[in-house]
N, CA, C and O of each residue as an XYZ file, in Angstrom:
784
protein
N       6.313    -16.900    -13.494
C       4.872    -16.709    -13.458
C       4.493    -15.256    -13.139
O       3.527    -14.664    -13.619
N       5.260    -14.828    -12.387
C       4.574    -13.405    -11.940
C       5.231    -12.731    -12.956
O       4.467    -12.181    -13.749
N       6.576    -12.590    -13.202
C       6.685    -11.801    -14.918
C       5.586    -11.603    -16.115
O       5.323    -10.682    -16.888
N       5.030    -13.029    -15.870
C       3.638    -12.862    -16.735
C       2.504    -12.059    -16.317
O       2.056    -11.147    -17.012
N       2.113    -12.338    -15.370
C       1.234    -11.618    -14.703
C       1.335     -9.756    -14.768
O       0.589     -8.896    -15.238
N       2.619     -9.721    -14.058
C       2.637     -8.256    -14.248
C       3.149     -7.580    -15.457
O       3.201     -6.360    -15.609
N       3.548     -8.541    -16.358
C       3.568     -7.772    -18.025
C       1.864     -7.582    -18.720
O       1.539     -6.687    -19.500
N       1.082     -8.523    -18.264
C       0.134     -8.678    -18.511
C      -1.174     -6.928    -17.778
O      -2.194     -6.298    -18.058
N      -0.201     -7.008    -16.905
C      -1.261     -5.846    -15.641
C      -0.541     -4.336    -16.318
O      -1.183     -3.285    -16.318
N       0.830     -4.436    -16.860
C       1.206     -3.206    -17.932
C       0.493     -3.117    -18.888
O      -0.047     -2.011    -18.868
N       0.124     -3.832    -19.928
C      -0.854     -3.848    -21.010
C      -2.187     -3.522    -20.786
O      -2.918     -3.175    -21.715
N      -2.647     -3.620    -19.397
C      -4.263     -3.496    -18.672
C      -5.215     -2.073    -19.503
O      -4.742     -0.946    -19.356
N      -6.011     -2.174    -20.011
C      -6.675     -0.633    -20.508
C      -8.001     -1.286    -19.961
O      -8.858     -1.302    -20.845
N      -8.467     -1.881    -18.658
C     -10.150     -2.862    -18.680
C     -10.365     -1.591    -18.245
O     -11.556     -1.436    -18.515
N      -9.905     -0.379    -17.646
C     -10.702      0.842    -17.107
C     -10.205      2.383    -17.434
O     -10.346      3.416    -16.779
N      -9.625      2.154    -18.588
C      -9.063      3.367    -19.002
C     -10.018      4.547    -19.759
O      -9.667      5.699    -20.017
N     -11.446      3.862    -20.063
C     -12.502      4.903    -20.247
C     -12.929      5.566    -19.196
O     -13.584      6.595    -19.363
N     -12.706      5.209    -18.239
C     -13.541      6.056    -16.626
C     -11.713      6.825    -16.101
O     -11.680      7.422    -15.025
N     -10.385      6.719    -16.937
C      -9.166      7.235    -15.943
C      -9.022      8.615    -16.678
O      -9.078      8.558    -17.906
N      -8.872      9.656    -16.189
C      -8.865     10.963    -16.950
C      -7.479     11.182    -17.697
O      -7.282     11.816    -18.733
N      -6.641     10.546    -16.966
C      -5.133     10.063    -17.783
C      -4.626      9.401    -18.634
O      -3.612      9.486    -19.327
N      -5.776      8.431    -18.471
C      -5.290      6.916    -19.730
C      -4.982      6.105    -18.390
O      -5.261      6.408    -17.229
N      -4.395      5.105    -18.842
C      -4.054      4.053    -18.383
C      -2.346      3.628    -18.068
O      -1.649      2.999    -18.864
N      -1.903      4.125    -16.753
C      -0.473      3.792    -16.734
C      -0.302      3.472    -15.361
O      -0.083      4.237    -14.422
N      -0.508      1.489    -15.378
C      -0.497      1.092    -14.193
C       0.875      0.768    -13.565
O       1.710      0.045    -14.109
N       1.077      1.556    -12.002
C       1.847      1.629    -11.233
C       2.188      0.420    -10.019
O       1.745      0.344     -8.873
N       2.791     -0.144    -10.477
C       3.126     -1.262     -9.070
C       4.524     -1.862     -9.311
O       5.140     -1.922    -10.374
N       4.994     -2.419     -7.734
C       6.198     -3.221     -7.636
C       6.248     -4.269     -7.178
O       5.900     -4.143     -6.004
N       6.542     -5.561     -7.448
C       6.356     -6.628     -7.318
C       7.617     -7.511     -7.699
O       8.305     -7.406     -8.714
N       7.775     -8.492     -6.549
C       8.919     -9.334     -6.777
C       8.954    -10.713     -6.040
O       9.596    -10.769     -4.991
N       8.399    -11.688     -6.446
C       8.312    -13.087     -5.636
C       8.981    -13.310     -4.958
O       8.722    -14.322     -4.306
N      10.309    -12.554     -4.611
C      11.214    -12.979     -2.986
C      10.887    -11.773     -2.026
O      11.677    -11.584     -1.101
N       9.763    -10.912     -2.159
C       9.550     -9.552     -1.265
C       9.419    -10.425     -0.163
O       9.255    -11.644     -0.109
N       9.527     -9.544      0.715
C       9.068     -9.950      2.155
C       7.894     -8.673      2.596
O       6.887     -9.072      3.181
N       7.961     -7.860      2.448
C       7.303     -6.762      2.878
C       6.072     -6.501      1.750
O       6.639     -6.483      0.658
N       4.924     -6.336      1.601
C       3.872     -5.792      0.608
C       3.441     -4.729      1.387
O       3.010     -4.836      2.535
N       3.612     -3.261      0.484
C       3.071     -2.707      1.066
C       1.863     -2.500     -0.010
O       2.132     -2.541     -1.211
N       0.281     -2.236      0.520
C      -1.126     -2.530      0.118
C      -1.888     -1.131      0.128
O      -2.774     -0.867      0.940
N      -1.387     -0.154     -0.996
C      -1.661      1.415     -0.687
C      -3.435      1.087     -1.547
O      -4.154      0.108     -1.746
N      -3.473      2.464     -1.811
C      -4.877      2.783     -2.945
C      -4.464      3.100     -4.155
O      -4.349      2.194     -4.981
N      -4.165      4.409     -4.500
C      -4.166      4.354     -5.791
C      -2.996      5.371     -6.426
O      -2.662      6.207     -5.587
N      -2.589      5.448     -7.166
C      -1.132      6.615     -7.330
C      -2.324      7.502     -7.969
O      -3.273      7.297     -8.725
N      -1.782      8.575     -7.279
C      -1.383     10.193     -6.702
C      -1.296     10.541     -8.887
O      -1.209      9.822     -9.883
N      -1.385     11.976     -8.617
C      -1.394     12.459    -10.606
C       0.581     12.294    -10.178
O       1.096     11.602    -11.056
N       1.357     12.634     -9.393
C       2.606     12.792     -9.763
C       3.620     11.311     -9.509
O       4.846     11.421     -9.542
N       2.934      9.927     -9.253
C       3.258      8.921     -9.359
C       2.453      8.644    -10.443
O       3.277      8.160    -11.219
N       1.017      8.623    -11.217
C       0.806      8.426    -12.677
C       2.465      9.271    -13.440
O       3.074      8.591    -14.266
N       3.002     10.615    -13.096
C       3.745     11.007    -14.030
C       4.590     10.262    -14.139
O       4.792      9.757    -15.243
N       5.483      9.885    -12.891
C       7.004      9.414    -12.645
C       6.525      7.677    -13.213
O       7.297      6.852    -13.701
N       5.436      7.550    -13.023
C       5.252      5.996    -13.313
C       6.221      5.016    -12.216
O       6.555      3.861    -12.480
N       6.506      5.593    -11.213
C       7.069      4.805     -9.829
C       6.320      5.233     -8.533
O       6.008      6.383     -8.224
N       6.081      4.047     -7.810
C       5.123      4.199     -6.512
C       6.016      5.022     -5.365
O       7.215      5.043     -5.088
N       4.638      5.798     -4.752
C       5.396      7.084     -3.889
C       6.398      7.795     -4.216
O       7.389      7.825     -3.487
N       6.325      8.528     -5.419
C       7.428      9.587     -5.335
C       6.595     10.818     -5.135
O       6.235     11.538     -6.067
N       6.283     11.040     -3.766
C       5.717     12.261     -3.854
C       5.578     12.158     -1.861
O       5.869     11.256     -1.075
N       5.034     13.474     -1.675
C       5.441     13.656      0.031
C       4.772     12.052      0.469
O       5.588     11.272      0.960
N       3.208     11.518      0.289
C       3.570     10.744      0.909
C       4.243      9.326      0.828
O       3.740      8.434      1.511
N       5.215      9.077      0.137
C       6.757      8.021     -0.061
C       7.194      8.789      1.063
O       7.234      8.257      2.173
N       7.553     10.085      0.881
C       8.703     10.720      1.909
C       8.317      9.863      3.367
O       8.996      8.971      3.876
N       7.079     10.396      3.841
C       6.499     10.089      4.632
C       6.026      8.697      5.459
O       5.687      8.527      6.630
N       6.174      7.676      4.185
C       5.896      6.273      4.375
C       7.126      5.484      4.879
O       7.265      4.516      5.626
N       8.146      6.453      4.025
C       9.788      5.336      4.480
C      10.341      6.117      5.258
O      11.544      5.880      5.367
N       9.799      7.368      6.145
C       9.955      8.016      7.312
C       9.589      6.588      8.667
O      10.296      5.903      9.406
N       7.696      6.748      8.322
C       7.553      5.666      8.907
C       8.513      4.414      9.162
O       8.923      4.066     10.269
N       8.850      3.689      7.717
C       9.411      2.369      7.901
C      10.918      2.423      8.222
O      11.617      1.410      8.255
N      11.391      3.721      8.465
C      12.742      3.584      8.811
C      13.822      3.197      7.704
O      14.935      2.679      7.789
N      12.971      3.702      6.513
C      14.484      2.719      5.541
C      14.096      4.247      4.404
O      13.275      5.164      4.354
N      15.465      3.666      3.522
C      15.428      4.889      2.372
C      15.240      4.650      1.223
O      14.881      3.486      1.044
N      15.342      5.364      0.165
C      15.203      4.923     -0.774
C      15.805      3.834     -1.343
O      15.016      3.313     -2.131
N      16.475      3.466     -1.311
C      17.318      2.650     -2.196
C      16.679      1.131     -1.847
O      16.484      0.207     -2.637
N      16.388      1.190     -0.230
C      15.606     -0.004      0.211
C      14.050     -0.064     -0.208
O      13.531     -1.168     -0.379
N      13.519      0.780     -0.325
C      11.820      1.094     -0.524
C      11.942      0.592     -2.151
O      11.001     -0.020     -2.656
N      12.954      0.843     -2.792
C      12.560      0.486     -4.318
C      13.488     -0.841     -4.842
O      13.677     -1.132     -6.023
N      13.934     -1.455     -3.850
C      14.580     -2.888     -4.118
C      13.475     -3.833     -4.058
O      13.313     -4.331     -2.943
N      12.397     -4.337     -5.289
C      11.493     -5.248     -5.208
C      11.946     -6.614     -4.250
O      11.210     -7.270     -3.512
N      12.955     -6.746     -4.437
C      12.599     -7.917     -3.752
C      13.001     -8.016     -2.405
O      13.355     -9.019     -1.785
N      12.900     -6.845     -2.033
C      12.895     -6.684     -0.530
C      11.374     -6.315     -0.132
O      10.828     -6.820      0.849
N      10.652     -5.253     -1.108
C       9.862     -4.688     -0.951
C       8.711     -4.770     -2.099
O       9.237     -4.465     -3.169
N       7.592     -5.014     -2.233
C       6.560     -4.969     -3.065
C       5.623     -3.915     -2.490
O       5.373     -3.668     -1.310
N       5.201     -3.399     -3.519
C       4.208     -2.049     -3.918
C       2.844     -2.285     -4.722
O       2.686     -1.941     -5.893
N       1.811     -2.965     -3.871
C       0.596     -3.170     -4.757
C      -0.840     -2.698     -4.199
O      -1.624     -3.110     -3.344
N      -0.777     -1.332     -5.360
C      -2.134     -0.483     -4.589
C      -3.226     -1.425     -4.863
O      -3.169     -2.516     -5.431
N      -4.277     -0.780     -4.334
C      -5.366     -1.596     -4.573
C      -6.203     -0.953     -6.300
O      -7.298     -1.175     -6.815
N      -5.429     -0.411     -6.567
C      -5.909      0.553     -8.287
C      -4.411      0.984     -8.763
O      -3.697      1.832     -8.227
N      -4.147      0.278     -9.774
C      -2.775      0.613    -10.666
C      -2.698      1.590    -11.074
O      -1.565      2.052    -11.204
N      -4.248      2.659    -11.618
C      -3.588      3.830    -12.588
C      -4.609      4.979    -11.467
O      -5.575      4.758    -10.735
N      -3.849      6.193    -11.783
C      -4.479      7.154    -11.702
C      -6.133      7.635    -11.857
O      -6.605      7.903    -12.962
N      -6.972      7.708    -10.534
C      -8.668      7.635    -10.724
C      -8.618      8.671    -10.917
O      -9.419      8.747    -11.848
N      -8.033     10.308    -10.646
C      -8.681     11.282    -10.953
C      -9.591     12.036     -9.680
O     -10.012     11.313     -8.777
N      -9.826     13.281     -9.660
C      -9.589     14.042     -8.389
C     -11.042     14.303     -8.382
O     -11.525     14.844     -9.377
N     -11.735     14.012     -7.471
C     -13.010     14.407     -6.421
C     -13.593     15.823     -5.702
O     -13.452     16.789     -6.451
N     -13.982     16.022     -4.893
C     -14.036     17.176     -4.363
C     -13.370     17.471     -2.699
O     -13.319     18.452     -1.957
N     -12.906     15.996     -2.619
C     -12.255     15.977     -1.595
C     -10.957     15.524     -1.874
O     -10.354     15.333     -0.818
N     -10.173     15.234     -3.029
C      -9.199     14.655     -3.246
C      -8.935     13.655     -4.176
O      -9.730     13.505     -5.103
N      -7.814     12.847     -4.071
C      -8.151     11.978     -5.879
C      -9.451     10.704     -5.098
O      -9.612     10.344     -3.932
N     -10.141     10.342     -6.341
C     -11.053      9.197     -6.430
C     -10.419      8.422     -5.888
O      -9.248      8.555     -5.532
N     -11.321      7.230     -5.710
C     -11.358      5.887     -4.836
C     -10.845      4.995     -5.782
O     -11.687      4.930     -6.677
N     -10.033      4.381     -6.004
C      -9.291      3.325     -6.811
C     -10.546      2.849     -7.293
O     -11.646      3.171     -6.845
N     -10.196      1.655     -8.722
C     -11.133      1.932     -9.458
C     -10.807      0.190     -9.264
O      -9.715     -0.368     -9.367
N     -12.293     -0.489     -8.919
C     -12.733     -1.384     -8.600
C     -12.118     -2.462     -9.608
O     -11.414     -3.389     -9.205
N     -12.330     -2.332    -10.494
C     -11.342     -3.707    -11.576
C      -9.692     -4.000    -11.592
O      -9.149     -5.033    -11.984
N      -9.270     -3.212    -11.241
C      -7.852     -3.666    -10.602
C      -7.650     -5.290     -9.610
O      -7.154     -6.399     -9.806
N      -8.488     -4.457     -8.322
C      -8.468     -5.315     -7.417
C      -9.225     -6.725     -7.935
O      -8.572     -7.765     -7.851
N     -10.729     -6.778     -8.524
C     -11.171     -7.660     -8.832
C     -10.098     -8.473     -9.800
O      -9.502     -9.457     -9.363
N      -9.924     -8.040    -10.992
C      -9.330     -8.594    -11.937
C      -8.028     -9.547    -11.471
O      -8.052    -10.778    -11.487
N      -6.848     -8.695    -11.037
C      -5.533     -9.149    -10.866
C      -5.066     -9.073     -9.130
O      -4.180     -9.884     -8.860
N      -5.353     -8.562     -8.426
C      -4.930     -8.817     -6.947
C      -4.787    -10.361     -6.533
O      -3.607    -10.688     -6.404
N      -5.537    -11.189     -6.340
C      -5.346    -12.469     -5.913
C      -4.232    -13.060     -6.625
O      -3.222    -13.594     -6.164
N      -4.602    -12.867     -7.886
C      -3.518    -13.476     -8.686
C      -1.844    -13.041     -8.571
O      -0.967    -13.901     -8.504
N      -1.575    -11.645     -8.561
C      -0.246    -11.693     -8.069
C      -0.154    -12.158     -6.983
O       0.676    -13.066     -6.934
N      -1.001    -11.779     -5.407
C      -0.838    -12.603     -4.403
C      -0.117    -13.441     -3.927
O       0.859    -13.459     -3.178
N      -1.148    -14.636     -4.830
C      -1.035    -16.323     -4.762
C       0.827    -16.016     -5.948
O       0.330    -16.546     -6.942
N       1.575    -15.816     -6.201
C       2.419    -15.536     -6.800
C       3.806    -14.677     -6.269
O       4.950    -14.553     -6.706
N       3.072    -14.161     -5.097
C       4.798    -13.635     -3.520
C       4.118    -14.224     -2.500
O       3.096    -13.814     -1.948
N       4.853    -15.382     -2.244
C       4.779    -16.395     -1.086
C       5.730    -15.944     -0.097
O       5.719    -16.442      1.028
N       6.329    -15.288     -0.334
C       7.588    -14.736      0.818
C       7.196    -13.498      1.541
O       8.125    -12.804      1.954
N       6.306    -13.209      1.704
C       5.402    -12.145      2.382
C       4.835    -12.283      3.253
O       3.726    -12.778      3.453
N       6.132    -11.503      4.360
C       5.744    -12.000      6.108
C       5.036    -10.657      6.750
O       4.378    -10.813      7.779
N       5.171     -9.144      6.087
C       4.703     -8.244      6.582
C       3.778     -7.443      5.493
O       4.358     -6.818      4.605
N       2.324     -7.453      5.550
C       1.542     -6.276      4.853
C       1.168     -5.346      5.751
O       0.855     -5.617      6.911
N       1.184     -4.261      5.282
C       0.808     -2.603      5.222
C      -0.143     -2.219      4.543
O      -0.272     -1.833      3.381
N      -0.888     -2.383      5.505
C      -2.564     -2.191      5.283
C      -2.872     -0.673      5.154
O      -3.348     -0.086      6.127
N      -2.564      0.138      3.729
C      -2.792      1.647      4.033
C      -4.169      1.679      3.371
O      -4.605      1.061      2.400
N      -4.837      2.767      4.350
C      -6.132      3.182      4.033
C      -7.317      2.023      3.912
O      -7.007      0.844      3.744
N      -8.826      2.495      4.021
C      -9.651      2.244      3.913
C     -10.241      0.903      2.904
O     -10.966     -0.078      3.069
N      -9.547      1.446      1.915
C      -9.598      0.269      0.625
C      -8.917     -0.849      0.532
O      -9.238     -1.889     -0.044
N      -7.932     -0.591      1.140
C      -6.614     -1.812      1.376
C      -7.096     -2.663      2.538
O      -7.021     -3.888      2.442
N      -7.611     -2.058      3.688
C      -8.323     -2.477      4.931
C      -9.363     -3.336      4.584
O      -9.410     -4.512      4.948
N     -10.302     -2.716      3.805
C     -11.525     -3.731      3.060
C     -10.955     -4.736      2.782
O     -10.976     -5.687      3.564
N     -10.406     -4.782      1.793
C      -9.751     -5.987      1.299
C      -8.427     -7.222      1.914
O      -8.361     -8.448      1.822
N      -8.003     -6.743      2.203
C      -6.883     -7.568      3.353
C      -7.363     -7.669      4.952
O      -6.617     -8.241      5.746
N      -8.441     -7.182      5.335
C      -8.624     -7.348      6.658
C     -10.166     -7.928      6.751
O     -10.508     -8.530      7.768
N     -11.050     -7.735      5.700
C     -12.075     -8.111      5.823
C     -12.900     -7.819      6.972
O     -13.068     -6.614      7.161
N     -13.433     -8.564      7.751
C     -14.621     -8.998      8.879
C     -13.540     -8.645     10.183
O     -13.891     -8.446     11.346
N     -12.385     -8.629      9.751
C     -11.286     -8.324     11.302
C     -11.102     -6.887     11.807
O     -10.767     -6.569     12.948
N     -11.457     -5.824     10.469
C     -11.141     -4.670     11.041
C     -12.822     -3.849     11.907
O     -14.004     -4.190     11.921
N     -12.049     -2.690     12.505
C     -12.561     -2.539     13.289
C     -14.017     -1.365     12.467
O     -14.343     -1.730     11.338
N     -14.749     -0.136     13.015
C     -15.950      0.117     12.551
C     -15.431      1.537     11.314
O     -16.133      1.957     10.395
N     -14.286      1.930     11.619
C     -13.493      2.874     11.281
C     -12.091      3.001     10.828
O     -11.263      2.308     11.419
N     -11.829      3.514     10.195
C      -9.844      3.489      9.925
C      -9.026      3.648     11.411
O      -8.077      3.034     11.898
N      -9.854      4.762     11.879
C      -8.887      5.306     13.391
C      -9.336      3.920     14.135
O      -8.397      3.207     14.488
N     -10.532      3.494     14.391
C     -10.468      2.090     15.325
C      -9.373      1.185     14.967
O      -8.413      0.798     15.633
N      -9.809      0.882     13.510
C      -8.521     -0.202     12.820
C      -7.379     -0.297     13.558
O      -7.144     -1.267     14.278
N      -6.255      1.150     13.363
C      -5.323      1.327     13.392
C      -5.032      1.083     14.942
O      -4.494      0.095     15.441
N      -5.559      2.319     15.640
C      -5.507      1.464     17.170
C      -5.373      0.140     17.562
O      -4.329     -0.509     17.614
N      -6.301     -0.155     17.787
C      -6.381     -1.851     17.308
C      -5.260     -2.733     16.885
O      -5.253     -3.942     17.119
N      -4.336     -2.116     16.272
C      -2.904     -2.603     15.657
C      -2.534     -4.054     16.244
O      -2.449     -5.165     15.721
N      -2.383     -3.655     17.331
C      -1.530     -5.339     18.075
C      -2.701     -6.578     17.922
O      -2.376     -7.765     17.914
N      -4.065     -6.126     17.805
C      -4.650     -7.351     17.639
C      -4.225     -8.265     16.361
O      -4.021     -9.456     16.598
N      -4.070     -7.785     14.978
C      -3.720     -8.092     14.048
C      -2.332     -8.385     13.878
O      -2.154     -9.198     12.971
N      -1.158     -7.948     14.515
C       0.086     -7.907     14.771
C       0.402     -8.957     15.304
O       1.631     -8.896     15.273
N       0.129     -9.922     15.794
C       0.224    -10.977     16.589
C      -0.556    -12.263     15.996
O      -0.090    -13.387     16.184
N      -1.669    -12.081     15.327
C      -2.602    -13.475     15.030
C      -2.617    -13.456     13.943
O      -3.326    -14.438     13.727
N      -2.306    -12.978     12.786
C      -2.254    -13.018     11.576
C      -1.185    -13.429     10.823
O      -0.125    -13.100     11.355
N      -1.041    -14.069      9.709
C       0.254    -14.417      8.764
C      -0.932    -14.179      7.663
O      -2.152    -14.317      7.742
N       0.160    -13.654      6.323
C       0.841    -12.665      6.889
C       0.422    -12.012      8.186
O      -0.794    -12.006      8.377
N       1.365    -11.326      9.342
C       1.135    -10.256      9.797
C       0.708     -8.882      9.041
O       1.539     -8.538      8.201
N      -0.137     -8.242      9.138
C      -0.880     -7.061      8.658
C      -1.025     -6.382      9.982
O      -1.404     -6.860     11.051
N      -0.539     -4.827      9.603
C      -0.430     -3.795      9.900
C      -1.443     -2.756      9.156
O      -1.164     -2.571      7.972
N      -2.316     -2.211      9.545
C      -3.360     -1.124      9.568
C      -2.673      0.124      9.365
O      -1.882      0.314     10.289
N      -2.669      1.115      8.448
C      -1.919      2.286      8.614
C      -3.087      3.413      8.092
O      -3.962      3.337      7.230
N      -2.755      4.297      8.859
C      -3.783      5.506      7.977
C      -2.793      5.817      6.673
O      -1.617      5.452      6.669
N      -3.518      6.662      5.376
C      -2.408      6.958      4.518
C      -1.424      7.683      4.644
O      -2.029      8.683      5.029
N      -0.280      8.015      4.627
C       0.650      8.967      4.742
C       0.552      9.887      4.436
O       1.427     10.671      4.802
N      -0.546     10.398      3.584
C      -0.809     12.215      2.872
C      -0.728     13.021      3.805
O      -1.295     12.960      4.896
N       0.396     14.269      3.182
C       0.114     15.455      4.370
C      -1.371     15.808      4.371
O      -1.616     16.656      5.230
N      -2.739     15.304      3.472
C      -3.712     15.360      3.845
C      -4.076     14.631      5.167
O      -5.249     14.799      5.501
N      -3.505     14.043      5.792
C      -3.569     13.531      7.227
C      -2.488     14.273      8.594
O      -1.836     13.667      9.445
N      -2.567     15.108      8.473
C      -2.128     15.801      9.283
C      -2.493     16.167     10.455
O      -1.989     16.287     11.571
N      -3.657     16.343      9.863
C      -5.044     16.663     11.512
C      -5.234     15.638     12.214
O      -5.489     15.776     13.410
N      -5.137     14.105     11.506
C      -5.397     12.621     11.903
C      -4.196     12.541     12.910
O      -4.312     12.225     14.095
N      -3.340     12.784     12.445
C      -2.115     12.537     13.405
C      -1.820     13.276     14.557
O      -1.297     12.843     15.583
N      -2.168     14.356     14.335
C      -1.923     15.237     15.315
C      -3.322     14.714     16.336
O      -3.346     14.389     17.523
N      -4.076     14.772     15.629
C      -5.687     13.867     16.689
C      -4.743     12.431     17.292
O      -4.768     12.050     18.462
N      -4.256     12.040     16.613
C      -3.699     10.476     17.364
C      -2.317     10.235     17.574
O      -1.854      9.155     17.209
N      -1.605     11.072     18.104
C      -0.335     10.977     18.551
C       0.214      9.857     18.966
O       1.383      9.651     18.643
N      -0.509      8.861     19.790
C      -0.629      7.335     20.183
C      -0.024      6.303     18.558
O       0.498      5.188     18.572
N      -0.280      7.010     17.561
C       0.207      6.498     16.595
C       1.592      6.561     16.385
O       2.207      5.497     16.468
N       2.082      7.378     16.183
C       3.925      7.462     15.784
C       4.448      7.497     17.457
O       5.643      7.751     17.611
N       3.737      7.291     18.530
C       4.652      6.957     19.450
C       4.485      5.281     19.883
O       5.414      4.783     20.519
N       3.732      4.743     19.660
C       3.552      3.081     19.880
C       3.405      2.453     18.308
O       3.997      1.399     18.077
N       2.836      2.918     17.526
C       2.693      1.865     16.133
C       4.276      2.129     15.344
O       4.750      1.072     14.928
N       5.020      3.187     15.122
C       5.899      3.367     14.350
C       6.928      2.746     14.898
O       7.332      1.778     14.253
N       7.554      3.024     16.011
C       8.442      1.932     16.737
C       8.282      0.527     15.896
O       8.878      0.186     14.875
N       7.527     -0.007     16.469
C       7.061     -1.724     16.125
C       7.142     -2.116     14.843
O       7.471     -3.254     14.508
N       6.746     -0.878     13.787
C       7.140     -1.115     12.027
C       8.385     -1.018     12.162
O       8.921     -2.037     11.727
N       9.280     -0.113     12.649
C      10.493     -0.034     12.338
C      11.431     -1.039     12.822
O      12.356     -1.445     12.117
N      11.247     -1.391     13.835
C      11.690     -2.724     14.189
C      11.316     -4.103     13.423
O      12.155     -5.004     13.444
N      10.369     -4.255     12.903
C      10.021     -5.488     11.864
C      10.667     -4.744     10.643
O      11.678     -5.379     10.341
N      10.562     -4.038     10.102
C      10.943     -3.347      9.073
C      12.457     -4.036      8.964
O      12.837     -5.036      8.355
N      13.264     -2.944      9.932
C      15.202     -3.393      9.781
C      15.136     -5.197      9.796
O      15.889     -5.827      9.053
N      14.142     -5.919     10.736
C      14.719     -7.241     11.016
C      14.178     -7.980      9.494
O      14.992     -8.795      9.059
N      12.980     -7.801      8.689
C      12.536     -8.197      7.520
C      13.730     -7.813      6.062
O      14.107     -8.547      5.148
N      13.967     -6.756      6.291
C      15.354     -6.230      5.226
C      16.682     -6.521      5.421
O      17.448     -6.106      4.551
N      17.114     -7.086      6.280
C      18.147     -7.139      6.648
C      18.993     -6.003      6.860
O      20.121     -5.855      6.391
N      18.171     -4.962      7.834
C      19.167     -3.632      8.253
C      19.488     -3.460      9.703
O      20.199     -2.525     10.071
């Protein structure tokens, strides 16, 4: 079923008049994942490579999760589903906001389709909307703080993350409380979810 689905989400052009690239949707998906991670939207140099996170922030994300490559791109350890498959195209602050028919169209539907998904990675704002709903907090930085509330009462368990872009640099360095109490706790679910 999900073979269908995501051959179906390769063929996708419902928003390729508004993508300055065309249409070349990026995701990883595998009905025995255990891990989803729930980004925004690929970056112009993941539209190139046509694989999720190859660019600083991947480096940065499986810094976070404690694992390497070889584990980050084994689907069925790991699933990769932004909340926008293709490339939106760059703003004045950075690339655009994932482009709303992705998520509407096909999100639920792969979903309901990886039942083995004990840990999401709630990155950014858009992913937060959508997987956390009415639970998150007034802000991304509240969200994330906040961490153990969601860490504990939720199945899936969901994890809040700011994005990994070295465009967050200032964020981190503002919240140090982050990679010394939240990164621990991923990395430890992380090795025990992969078997490392």
């Amino acid at each position: 079923m999900l073979d269908t689905i995501v051959s179906d989400v390769r063929k996708c052009t419902l928003c390729e008049p508004d993508l300055p690239l065309g249409a070349r949707p990026v995701l990883q998906v595998d009905d025995q994942a255990k891990i989803l991670i729930a980004g925004q939207a690929p970056g112009i140099r993941v539209h190139k490579s046509g694989i999720p996170f190859t660019d600083p922030s991947g480096d940065r994300l499986r810094q976070w999760m404690g694992i390497d490559k070889d584990i980050f791109y084994d689907a069925s350890k790991i699933a990769i589903l932004p909340m926008g498959f293709c490339y939106p195209g760059t703003g004045k602050s950075g690339d655009l906001p994932p482009r709303p028919e992705c998520a509407r169209t096909w999100r639920a539907e792969i979903l309901a389709a990886m039942p083995n998904i004990e840990l999401i990675l709630v990155i950014g704002i858009y992913a937060q909307k959508w997987h956390m709903g009415e639970v998150k907090q007034k802000n991304l930085t509240e969200t994330v703080r906040h961490w153990q509330d969601y860490w504990q009462k939720n199945w899936p368990v969901r994890l809040p993350l700011p994005h990994p872009s070295p465009r967050n640099n200032i964020w981190l360095k503002k919240n140090p409380w982050f990679e010394q109490e939240v990164i621990p706790s991923l990395q430890k679910r992380v090795a025990l979810l992969v078997g490392e």
